[in-house]
C-alpha positions as CSV (number, residue, x, y, z in Angstrom):
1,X,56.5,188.7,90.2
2,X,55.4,191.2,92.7
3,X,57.0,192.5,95.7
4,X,56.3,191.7,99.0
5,X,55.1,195.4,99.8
6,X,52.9,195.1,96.9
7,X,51.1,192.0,98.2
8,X,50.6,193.2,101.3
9,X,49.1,196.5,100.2
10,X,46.9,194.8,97.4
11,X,42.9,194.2,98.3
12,X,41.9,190.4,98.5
13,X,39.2,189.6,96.5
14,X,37.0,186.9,98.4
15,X,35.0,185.4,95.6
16,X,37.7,184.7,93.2
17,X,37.1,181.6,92.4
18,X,40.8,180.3,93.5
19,X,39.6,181.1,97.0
20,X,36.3,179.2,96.6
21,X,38.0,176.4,95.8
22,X,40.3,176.6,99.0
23,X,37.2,176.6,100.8
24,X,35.5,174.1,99.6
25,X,38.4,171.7,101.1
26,X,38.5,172.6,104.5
27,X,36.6,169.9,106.0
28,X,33.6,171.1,108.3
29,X,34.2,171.0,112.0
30,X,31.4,168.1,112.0
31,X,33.8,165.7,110.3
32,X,37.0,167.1,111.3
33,X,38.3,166.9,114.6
34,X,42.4,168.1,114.9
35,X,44.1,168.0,119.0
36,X,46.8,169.4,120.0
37,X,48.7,168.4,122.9
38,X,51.4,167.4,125.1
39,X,51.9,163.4,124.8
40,X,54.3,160.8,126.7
41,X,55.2,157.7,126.1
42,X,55.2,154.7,129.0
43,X,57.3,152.1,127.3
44,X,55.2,151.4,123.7
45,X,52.3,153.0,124.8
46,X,51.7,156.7,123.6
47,X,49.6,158.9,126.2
48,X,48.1,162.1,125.3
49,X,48.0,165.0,128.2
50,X,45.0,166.7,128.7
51,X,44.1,169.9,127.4
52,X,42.5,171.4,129.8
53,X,44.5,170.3,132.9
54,X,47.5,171.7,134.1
55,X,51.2,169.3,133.1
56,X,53.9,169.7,134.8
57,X,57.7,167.7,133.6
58,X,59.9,167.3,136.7
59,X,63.2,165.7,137.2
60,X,65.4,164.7,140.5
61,X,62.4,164.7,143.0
62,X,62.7,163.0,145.7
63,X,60.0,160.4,146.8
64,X,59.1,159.3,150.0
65,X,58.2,155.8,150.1
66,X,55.2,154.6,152.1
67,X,54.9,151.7,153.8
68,X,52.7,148.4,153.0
69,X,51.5,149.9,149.8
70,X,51.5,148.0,146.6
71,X,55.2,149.0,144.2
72,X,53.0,150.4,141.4
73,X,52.6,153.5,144.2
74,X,56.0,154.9,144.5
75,X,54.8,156.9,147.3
76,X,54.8,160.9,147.6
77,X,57.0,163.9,146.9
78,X,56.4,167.8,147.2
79,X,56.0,170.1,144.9
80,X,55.6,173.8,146.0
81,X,54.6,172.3,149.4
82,X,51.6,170.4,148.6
83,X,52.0,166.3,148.7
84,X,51.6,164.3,145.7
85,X,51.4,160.9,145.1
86,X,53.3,159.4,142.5
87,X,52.8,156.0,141.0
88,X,54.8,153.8,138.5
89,X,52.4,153.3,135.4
90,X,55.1,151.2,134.0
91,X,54.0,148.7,136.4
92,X,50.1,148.9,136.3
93,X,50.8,148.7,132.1
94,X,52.8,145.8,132.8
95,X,55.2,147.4,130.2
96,X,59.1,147.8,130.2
97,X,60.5,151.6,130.3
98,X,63.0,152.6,128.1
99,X,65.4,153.2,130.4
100,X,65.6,154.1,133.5
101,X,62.8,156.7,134.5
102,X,64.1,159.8,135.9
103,X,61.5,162.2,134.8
104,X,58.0,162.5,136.0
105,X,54.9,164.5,134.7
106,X,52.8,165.7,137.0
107,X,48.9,166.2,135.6
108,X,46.7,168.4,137.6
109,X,46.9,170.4,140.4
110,X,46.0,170.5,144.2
111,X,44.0,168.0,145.7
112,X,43.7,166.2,142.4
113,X,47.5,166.1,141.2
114,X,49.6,162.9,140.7
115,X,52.4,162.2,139.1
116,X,54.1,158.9,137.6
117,X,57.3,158.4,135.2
118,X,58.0,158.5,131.9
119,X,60.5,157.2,129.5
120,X,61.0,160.8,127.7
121,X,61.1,164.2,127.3
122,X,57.3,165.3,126.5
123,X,56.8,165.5,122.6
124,X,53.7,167.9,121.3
125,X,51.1,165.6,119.2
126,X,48.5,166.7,116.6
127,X,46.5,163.6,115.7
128,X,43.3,164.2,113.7
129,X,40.0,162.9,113.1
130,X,41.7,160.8,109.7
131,X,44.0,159.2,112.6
132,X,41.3,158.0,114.9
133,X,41.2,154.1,115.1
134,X,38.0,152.0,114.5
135,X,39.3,149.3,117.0
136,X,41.0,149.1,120.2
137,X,44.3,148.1,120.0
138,X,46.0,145.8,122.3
139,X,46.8,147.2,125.6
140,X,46.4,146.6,129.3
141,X,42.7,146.3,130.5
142,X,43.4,149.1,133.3
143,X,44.3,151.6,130.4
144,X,41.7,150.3,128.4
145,X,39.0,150.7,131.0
146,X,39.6,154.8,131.1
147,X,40.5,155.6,127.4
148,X,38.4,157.3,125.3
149,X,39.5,157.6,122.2
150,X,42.4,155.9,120.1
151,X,44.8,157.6,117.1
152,X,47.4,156.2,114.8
153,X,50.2,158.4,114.3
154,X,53.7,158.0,112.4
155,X,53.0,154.7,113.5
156,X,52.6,155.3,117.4
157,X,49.1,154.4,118.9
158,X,48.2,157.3,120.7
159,X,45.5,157.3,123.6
160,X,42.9,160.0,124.8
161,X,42.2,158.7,128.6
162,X,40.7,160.2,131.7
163,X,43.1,161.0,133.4
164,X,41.5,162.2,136.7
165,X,39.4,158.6,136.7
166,X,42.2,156.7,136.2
167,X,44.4,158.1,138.8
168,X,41.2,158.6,140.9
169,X,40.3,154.6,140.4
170,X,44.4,154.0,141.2
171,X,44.1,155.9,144.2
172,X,41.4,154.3,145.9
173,X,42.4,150.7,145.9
174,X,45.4,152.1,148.6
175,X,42.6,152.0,150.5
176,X,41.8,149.1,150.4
């Protein structure tokens, strides 16, 4: 057995043929796809958080309710003076929270932030290209209509949606 200083000091050899071999089974980045994000859960269904957009958890906000708008829209709060709407996805899924909701994640930032509540703290999520699904599971048409990928992991359905169309899509029928 060596020691550790020994180890560290010793030149790798990089056609050794043990090293080849370690190679040979990492998958190409063709086939392999690995992401790595922030996910939350809205009762049974698992939503991954972009990567690229900024995520925000917040807790004891409050919201200001606005009048004759449907109750999926919760209304607005502020965060760092800027308005934000915030919605209840619970009730556009038509799905149950696990509790009672006292956390929100906020995705985005600016003119293009919302925010809606979760059922729990924020977990971090790898899911792979092994755990992609070849079928759409069953969920919610309005979730359905903005997802882009799904992954099965540990048991959990995880979804890749756009985030900024869904929200965007949400949005505009206040106008209506």
């Amino acid at each position: 057995m060596k020691l550790p200083s020994e180890v560290l000091n010793q030149k790798f050899d990089l056609t050794d043929a043990s090293v080849e071999a370690v190679v040979e089974q990492v998958p190409s980045s063709e086939t392999f796809l690995a992401i790595t994000t922030h996910a939350v859960m809205v009762g049974n269904i698992g939503l991954l958080l972009p990567q690229n957009e900024v995520s925000e958890l917040a807790e004891n906000l409050s919201v200001c309710r606005l009048p004759n708008t449907p109750t999926w829209f919760n209304g607005v709060t502020s965060v760092r003076g800027n308005m934000i709407p915030v919605f209840d996805v619970h009730e556009l899924f038509g799905v149950k929270g696990r509790g009672k909701a006292q956390k929100m994640i906020i995705v985005g930032s600016g003119e293009t932030a919302a925010a809606f509540w979760i059922d729990e703290m924020p977990a971090i999520v790898m899911v792979t290209s092994d755990d992609m699904m070849n079928s759409t599971p069953p969920l919610p048409q309005i979730i359905k209509d903005y997802s882009r990928s799904y992954y099965l992991k540990d048991d959990q359905t995880w979804i890749d949606w756009d985030v900024d169309e869904f929200f965007s899509n949400v949005g505009s029928r206040l106008m209506m």
